[in-house]
C-alpha positions as CSV (number, residue, x, y, z in Angstrom):
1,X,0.5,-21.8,-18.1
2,X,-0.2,-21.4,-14.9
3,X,-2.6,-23.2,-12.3
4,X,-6.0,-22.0,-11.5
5,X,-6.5,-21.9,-7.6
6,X,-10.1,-22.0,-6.6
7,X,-10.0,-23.7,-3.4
8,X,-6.5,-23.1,-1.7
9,X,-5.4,-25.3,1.0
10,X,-5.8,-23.7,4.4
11,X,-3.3,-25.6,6.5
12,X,-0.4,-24.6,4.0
13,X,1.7,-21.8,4.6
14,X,2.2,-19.8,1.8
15,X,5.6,-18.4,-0.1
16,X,5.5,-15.5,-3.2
17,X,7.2,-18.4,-4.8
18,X,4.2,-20.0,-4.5
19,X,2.2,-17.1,-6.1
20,X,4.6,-17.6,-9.4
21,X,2.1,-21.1,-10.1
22,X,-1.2,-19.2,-10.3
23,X,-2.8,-17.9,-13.1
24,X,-2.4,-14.4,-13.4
25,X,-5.8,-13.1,-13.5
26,X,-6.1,-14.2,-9.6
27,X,-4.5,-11.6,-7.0
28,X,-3.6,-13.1,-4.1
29,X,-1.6,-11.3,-1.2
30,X,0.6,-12.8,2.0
31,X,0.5,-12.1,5.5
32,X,3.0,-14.5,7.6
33,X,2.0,-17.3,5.2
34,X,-1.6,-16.9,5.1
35,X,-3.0,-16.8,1.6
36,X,-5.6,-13.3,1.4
37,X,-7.6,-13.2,-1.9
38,X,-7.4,-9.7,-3.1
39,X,-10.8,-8.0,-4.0
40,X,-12.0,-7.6,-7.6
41,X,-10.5,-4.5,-9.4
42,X,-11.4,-1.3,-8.2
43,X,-14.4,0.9,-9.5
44,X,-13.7,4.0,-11.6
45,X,-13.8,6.5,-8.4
46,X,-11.1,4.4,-6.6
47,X,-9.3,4.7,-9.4
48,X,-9.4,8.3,-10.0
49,X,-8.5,8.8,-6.4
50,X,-5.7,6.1,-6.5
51,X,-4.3,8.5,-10.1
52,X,-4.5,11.6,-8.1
53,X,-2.6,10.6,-5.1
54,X,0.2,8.7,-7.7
55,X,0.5,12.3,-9.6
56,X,0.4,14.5,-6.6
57,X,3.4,11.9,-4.8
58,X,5.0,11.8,-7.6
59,X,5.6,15.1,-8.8
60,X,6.9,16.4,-5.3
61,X,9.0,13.3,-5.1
62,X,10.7,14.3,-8.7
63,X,10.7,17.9,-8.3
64,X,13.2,17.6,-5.1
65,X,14.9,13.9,-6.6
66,X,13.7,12.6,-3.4
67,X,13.2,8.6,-4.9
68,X,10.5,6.6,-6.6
69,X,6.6,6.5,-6.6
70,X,4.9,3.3,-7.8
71,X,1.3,2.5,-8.2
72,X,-1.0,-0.4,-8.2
73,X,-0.8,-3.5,-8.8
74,X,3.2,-3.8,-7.9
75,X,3.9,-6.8,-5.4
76,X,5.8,-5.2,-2.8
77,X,7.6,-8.6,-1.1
78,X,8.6,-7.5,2.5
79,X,9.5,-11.4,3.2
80,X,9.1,-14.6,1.3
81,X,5.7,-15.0,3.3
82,X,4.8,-11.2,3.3
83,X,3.5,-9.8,-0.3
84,X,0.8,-6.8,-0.5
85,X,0.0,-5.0,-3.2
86,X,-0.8,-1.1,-2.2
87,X,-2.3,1.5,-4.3
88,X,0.4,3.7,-4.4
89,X,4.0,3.4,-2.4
90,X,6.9,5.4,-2.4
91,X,10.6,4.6,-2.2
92,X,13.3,7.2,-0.9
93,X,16.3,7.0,-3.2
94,X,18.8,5.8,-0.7
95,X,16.4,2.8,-0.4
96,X,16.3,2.6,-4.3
97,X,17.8,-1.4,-4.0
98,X,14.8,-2.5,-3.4
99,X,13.5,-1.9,-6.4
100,X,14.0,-5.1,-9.0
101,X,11.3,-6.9,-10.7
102,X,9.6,-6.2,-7.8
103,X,9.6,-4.5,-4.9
104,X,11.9,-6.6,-2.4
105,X,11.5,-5.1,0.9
106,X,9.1,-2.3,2.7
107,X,8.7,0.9,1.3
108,X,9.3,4.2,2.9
109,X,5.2,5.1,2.7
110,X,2.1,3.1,1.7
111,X,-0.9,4.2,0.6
112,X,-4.5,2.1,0.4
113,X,-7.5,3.4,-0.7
114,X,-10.1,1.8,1.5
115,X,-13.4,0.6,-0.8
116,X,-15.9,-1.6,1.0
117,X,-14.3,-5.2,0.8
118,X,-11.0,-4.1,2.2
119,X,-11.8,-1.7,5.1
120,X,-11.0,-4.7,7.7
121,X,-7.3,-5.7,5.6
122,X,-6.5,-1.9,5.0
123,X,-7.3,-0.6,8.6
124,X,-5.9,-3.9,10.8
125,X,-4.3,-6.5,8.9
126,X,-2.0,-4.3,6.6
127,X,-1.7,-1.5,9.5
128,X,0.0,-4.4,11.9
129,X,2.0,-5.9,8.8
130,X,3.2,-3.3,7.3
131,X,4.6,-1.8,10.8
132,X,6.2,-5.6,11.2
133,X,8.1,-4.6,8.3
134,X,8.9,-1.4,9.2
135,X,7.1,0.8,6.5
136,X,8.1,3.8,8.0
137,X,4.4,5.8,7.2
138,X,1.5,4.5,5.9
139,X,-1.8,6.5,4.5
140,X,-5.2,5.4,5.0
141,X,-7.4,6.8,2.0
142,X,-11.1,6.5,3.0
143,X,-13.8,7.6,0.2
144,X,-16.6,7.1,2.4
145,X,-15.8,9.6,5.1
146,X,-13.5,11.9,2.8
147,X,-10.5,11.4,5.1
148,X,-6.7,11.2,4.9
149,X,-5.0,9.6,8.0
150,X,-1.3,9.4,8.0
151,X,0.3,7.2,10.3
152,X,4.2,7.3,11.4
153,X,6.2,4.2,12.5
154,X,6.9,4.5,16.8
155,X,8.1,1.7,18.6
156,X,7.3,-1.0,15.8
157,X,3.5,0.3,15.2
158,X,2.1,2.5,13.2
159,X,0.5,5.7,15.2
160,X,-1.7,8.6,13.4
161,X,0.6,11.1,13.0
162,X,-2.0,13.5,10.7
163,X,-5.4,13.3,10.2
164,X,-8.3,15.2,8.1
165,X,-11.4,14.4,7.0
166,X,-13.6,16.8,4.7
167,X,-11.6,19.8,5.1
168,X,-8.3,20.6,6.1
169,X,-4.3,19.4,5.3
170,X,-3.0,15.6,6.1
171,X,1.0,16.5,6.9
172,X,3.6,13.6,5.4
173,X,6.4,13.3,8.0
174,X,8.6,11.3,5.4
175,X,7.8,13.4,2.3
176,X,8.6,16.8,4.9
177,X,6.9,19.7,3.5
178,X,4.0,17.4,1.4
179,X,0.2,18.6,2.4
180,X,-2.5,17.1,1.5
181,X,-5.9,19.2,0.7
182,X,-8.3,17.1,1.6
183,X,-11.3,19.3,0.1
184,X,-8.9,19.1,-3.4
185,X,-8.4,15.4,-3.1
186,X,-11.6,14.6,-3.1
């Protein structure tokens, strides 16, 4: 059985091998070593939301063979100190090696579903560490203010490429010809 981690040490820089010794009901992610407790599961609209995106990823990414989508929780380990767990990612085919027990290396797109606890993570932390790892476009989902921002990898960061909020189409530049009605969505 594993151990139960209530107070982790601060000073120690943490490895997904190191995640492998905890219990499994804790959900812990890393960015460059640093241990982030994950929030509490999701309520029933984040969920819903976090279904919808998977299906409407998913079948545009089977209808044209384009690769694989996932969805939450999946540990996506971009480095031995670098695990996240997004809500929904997607994997182009010719990246398919990735793809073991876990995700071993970044995605092609990232979605997060912001909720209340992880507006900080989702917006700065995971922005910055999933461009360190070259995710190549990353969606920020965001209930409150019915939006869909889509931002592209330039020049190592991560820059809105497609944004709507209440009405209108977010445009994928990875997935070319996906749209995103945001009035449908949510």
């Amino acid at each position: 059985m594993a151990a139960v981690l209530n107070n982790p040490p601060a000073a120690k820089r943490w490895t997904f091998a190191d995640l492998a010794q905890f219990d499994e009901t804790e959900r812990y992610e890393i960015d460059d070593g640093k241990l982030i407790p994950m929030a509490p599961a999701p309520d029933i609209y984040h969920q819903r939301l976090s279904h919808k995106l998977n299906k409407l990823l998913s079948d545009f990414v089977e209808s044209r063979q384009l690769g694989e989508v996932l969805y939450a929780p999946v540990e996506v380990v971009m480095a031995e100190d670098n695990v996240a767990q997004p809500d929904v990612l997607f994997i182009a085919k010719e990246n398919a090696g990735i793809i073991k027990a876990r995700i071993e290396g970044a995605p092609d797109l990232v979605v997060e579903i912001l909720s209340p606890s992880s507006i900080r993570r989702d917006r700065y932390e995971k922005r910055e560490q999933y461009a360190r790892f070259s995710v190549k476009e990353y969606w920020i989902v965001d209930p409150a203010s019915q939006s869909v921002e889509i931002l592209t990898l330039q020049d190592r960061n991560l820059v809105v490429h497609s944004l709507a909020t209440g009405t209108g189409n977010a445009e994928s530049k990875v997935l070319s010809g996906l749209s995103i009605d945001v009035a449908k969505l949510f």
